[in-house]
C-alpha positions as CSV (number, residue, x, y, z in Angstrom):
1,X,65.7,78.7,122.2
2,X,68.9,80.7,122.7
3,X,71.2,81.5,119.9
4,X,74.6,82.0,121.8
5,X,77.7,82.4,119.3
6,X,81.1,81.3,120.5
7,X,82.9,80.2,117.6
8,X,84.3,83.4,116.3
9,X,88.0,81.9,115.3
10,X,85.6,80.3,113.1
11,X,84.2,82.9,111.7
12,X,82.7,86.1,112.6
13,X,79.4,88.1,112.3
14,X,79.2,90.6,109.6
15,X,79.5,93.8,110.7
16,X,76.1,95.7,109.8
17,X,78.5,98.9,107.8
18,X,79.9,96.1,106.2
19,X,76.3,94.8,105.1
20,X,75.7,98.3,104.0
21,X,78.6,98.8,101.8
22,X,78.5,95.8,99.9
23,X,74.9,95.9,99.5
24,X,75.3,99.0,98.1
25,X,78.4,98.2,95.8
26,X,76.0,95.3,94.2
27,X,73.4,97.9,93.3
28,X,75.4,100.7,92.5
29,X,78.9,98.7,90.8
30,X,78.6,95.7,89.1
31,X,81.5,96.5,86.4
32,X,84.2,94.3,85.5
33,X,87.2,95.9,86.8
34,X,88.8,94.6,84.3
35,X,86.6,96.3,81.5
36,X,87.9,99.8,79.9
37,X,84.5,101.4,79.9
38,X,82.9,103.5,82.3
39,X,81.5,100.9,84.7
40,X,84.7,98.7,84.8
41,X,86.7,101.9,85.7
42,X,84.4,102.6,88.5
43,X,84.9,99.1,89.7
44,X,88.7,98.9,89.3
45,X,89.0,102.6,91.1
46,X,87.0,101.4,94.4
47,X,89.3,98.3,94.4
48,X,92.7,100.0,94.3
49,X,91.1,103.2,96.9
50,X,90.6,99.9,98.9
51,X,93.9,98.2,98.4
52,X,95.5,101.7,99.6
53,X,93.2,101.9,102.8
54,X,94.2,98.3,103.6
55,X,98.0,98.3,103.0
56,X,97.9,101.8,105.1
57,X,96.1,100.0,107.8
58,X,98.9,97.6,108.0
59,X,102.3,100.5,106.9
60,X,102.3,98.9,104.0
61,X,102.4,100.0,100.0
62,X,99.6,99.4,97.9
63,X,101.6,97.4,95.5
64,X,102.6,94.9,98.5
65,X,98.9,94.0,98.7
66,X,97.3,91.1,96.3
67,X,93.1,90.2,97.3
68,X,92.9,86.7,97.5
69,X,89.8,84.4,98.2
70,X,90.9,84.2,102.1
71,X,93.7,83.0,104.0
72,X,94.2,79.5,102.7
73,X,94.6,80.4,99.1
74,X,96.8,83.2,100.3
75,X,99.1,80.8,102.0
76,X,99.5,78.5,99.3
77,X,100.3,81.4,97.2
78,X,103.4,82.7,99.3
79,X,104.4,79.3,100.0
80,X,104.5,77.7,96.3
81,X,106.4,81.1,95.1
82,X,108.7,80.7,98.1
83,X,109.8,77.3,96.4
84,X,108.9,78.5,92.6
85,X,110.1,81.7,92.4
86,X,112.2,82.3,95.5
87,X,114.4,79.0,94.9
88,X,113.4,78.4,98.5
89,X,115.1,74.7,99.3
90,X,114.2,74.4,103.0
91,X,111.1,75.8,105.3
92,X,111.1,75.6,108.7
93,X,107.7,75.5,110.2
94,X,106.1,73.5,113.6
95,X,103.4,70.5,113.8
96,X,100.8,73.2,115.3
97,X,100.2,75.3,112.4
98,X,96.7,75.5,110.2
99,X,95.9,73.0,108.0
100,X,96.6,75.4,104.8
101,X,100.4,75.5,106.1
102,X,101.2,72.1,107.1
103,X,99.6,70.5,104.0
104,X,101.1,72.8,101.7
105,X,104.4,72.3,103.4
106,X,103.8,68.5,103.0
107,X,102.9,68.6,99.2
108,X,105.9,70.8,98.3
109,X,108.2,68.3,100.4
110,X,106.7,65.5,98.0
111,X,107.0,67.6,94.7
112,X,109.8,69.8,94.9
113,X,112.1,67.7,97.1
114,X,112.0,70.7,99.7
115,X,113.6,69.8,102.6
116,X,111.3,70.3,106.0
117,X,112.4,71.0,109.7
118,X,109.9,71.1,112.4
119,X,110.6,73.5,115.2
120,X,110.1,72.3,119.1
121,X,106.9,73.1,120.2
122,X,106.7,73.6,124.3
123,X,104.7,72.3,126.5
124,X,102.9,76.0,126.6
125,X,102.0,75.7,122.9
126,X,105.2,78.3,122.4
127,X,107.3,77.9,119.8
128,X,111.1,77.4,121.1
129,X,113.2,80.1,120.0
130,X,115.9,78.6,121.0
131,X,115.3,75.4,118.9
132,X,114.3,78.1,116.0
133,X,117.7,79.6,115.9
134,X,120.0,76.3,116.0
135,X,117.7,75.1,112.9
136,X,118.8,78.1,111.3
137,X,122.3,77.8,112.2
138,X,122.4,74.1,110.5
139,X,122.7,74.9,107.2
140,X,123.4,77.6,104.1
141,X,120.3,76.4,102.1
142,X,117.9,79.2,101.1
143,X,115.1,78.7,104.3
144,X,111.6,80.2,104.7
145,X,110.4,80.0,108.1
146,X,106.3,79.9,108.3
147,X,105.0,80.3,112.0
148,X,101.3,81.9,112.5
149,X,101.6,85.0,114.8
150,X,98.5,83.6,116.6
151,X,97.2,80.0,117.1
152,X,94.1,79.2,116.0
153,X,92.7,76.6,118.3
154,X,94.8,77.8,121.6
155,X,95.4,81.3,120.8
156,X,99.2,81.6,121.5
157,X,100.9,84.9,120.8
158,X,104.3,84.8,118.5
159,X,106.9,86.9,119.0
160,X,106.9,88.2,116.3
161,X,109.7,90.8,116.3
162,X,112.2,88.5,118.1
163,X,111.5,85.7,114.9
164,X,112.1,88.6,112.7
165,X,115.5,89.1,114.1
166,X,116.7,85.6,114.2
167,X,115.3,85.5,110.0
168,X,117.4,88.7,110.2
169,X,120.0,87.2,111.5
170,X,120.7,83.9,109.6
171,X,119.3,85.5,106.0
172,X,116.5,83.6,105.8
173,X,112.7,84.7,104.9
174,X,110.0,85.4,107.2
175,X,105.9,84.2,106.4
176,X,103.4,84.3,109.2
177,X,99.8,83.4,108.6
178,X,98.3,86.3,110.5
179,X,94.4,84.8,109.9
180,X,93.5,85.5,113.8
181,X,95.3,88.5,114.5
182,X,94.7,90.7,111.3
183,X,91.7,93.1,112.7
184,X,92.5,92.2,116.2
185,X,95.7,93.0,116.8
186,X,97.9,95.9,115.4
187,X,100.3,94.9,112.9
188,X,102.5,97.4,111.8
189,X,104.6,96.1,108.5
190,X,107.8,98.9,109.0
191,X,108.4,97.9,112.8
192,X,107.9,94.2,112.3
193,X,109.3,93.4,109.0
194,X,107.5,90.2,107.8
195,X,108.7,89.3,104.7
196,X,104.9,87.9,103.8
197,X,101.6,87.4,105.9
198,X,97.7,86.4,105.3
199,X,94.6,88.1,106.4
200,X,90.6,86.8,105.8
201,X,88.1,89.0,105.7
202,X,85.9,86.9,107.8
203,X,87.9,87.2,110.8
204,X,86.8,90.2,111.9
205,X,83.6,90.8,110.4
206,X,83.7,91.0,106.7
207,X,82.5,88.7,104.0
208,X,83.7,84.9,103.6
209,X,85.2,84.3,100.6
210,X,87.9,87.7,100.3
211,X,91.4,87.9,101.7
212,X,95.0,89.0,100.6
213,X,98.4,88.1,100.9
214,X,101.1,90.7,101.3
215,X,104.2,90.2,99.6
216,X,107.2,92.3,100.2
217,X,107.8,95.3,97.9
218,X,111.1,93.0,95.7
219,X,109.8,89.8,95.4
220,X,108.4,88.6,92.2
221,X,104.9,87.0,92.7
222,X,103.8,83.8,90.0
223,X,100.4,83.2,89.8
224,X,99.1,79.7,90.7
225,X,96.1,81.1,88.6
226,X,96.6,81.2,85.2
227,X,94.0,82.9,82.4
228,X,94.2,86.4,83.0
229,X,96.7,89.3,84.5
230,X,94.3,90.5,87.1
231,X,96.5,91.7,90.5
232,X,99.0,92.8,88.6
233,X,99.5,89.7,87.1
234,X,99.8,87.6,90.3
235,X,96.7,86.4,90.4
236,X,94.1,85.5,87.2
237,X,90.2,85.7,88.4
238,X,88.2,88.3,88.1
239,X,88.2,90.7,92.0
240,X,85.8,90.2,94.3
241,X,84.9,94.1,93.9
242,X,82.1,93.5,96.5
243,X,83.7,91.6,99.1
244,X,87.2,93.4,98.6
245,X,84.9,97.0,100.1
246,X,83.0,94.8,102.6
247,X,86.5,93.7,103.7
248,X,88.1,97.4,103.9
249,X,85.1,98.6,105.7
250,X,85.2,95.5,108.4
251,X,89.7,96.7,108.6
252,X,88.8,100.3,109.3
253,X,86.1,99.7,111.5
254,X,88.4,97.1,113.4
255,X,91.0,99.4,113.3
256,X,89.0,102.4,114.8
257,X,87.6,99.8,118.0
258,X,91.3,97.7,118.1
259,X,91.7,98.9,121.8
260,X,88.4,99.3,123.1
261,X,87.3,95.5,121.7
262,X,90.7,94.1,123.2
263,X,89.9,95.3,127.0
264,X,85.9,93.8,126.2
265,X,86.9,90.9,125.1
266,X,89.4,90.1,127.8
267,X,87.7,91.0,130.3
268,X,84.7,88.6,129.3
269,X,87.8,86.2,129.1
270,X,89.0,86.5,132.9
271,X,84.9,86.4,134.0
272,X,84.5,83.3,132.2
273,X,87.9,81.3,133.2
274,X,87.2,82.2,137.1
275,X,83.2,81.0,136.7
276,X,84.2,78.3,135.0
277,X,86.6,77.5,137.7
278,X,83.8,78.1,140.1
279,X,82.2,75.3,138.5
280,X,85.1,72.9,139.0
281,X,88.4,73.6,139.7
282,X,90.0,70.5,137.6
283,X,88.8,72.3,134.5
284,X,92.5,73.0,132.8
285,X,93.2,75.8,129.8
286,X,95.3,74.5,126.8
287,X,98.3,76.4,125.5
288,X,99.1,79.9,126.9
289,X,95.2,80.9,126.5
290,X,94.6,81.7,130.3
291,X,97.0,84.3,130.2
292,X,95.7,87.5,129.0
293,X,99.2,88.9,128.2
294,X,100.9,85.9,126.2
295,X,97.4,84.7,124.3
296,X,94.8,85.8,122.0
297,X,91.6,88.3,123.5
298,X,89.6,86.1,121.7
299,X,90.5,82.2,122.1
300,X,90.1,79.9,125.0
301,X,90.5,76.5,124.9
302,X,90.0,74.6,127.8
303,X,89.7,70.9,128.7
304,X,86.8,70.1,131.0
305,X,86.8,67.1,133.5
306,X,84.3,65.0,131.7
307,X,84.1,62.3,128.9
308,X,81.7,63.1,126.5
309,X,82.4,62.9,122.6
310,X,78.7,64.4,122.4
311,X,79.3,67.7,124.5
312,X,79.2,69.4,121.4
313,X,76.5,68.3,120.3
314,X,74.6,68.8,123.8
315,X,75.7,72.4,123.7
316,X,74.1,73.4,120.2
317,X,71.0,71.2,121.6
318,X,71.0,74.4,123.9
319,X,72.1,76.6,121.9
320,X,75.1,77.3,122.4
321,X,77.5,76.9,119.5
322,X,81.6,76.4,120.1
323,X,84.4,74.6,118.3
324,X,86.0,71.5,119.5
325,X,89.0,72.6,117.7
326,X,89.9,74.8,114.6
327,X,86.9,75.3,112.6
328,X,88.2,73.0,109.9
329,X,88.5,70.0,112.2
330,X,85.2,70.3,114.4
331,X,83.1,68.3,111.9
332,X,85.8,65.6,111.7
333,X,86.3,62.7,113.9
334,X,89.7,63.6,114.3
335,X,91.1,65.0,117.4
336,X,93.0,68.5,117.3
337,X,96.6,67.9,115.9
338,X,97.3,71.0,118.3
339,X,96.3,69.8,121.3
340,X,98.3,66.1,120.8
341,X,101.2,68.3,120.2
342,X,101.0,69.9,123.5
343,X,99.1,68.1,125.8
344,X,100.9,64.2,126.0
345,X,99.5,63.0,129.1
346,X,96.6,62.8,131.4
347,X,94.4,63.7,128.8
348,X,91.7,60.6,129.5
349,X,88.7,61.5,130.8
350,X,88.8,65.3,129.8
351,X,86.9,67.1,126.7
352,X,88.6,70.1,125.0
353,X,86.5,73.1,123.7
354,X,87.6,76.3,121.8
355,X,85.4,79.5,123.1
356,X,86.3,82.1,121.0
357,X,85.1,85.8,121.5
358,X,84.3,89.0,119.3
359,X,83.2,92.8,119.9
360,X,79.7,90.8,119.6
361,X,79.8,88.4,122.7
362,X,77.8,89.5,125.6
363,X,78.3,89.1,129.6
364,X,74.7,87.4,129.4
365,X,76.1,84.6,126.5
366,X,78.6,83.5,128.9
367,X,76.2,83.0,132.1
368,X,74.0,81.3,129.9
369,X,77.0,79.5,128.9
370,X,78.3,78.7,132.0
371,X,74.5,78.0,133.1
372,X,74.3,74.9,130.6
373,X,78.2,73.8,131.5
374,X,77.4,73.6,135.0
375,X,74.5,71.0,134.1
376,X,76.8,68.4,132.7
377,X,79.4,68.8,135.3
């Protein structure tokens, strides 16, 4: 049987370099970076040379950078110091954001008292700007406004710089979870000011398990961690030395390819929409992700003309494995709380199903692919 991966907003393949290096690190440097010897300097010297690389990668300073476990825990850490540390009183955020914003926005709410506006979400799956800047023209409280440059499950683009002006504007701070864009798309910290943003390693072909959070350069960081001063103190646990170098080696290998893996993966992305249309034209795509310009290179959600809770199911049964939304929801019975955001009629009778792409995916995946769609259609 065929092994055809399309799930990479998922998670991603590991790079074979990245394989190498941490392989490597686990014969070669197994100190504690926290140790004074010999072996724990080693360690702790490959983990700041790797902290430099990254935060260059991004025009960042080293001291900006702190290695999380991935993206979620990274979130939760800028968000709970937003309120903790920052005396943040109000965040402004939208109903389609991941999971590890919306239900850390919903348990500081409960705790803190934090008050919570949603911004209008259009039809597209854009965020209105409009609506963004009267929310931030209500009031003098102390806001944080958290909206993810790119969507997970339909791959909409943020404008990032024009939400960087309006935060500008009206004095309020800036957090993006930047999960599906770090390694894919170039993010350059000194044009685009973010005040703080998220990467995971497994994104773009590094280890699961490794990410970081960038904070500023001004803002204090307290630890949600506590039993140790590792990360300068921000964050107690002993570093990830191995996947902290898998996860530099998979950012300066994604770095080097940026441009040449977006015109790949776009292109596979324009084949597959017109086949699929081929196959039948009802077929719909969700959110901005049929436009090339205005959506992710590597997501497409679309809704195909057909009832069938098991099409999953029927696809890995060839094969073939895909996301039915973000990759925290496909083994829930839930339906995607993007998609009922955007998509509030005529959705009977039609199935939605994330494809999502990487420097990996192969012309041949996709007529396979397509092969096996065209059998249930």
């Amino acid at each position: 049987m065929k092994k055809i991966y399309l799930d990479n907003a998922a998670t991603t393949p590991i790079a074979q370099e990245v394989i190498d290096v941490m392989h490597e690190s686990m014969l070669e440097n197994f100190g504690n970076p926290s140790s004074t010897h010999q072996f724990g300097r080693q360690a702790k010297n490959l983990v700041e040379t790797a902290r430099k690389s990254i935060a260059n990668l991004l025009n960042a300073s080293a001291s900006e950078i702190i290695f999380t476990a991935g993206g979620t825990e990274a979130d939760n850490l800028i968000l709970h110091n937003a309120v903790n540390n920052l005396d943040v009183k109000r965040i402004i955020t939208s109903k389609i954001e991941h999971h590890a914003v919306l239900h850390t926005v919903a348990f500081l709410k409960d705790t803190y008292n934090v008050e919570v506006d949603f911004v209008a979400v259009l039809p597209s799956g854009d965020i209105s700007l409009e609506h963004l800047e009267d929310l931030l023209n209500q009031n003098d409280k102390k806001t944080l406004v958290s909206l993810m440059y790119i969507n997970n499950e339909i791959g909409n683009i943020l404008p990032l710089e024009q939400v960087c002006d309006l935060c500008k504007k009206y004095n309020a701070l800036f957090h993006s979870d930047t999960v599906q864009a770090v390694g894919h798309y170039t993010i350059n910290l000194q044009k685009t000011p973010i005040d703080f943003m998220v990467a995971s390693a497994h994104k773009f072909h590094g280890p699961k398990g490794v990410g970081f959070a960038y904070f500023k350069k001004g803002f204090g960081i307290q630890p949600m961690f506590h039993g140790g001063d590792q990360e300068k103190g921000a964050r107690s646990s002993t570093e990830n030395v191995h996947g902290i170098l898998g996860m530099e080696k998979a950012f300066l290998i994604a770095s080097e390819t940026l441009e040449s893996d977006m015109i790949t993966m776009n292109a596979l992305k324009v084949f597959f929409m017109k086949e699929l249309l081929k196959i039948n034209s009802n077929i719909r795509f969700n959110g901005q992700s049929s436009n090339i310009d205005l959506s992710s290179c590597t997501i497409l959600n679309v809704s195909l003309p057909i009832k069938n809770e098991l099409l999953l199911f029927n696809l890995d049964l060839y094969g073939i494995a895909v996301s039915g939304g973000s990759a925290c929801q496909s083994g829930s019975s839930k339906g995607s709380h993007v998609l009922s955001e955007i998509i509030k009629n005529d959705i009977d009778g039609y199935t939605s199903i994330r494809f999502s792409f990487s420097r990996y995916t192969k012309k041949e995946d996709l007529n396979y692919t397509l092969q096996q769609l065209k059998k249930m259609l």
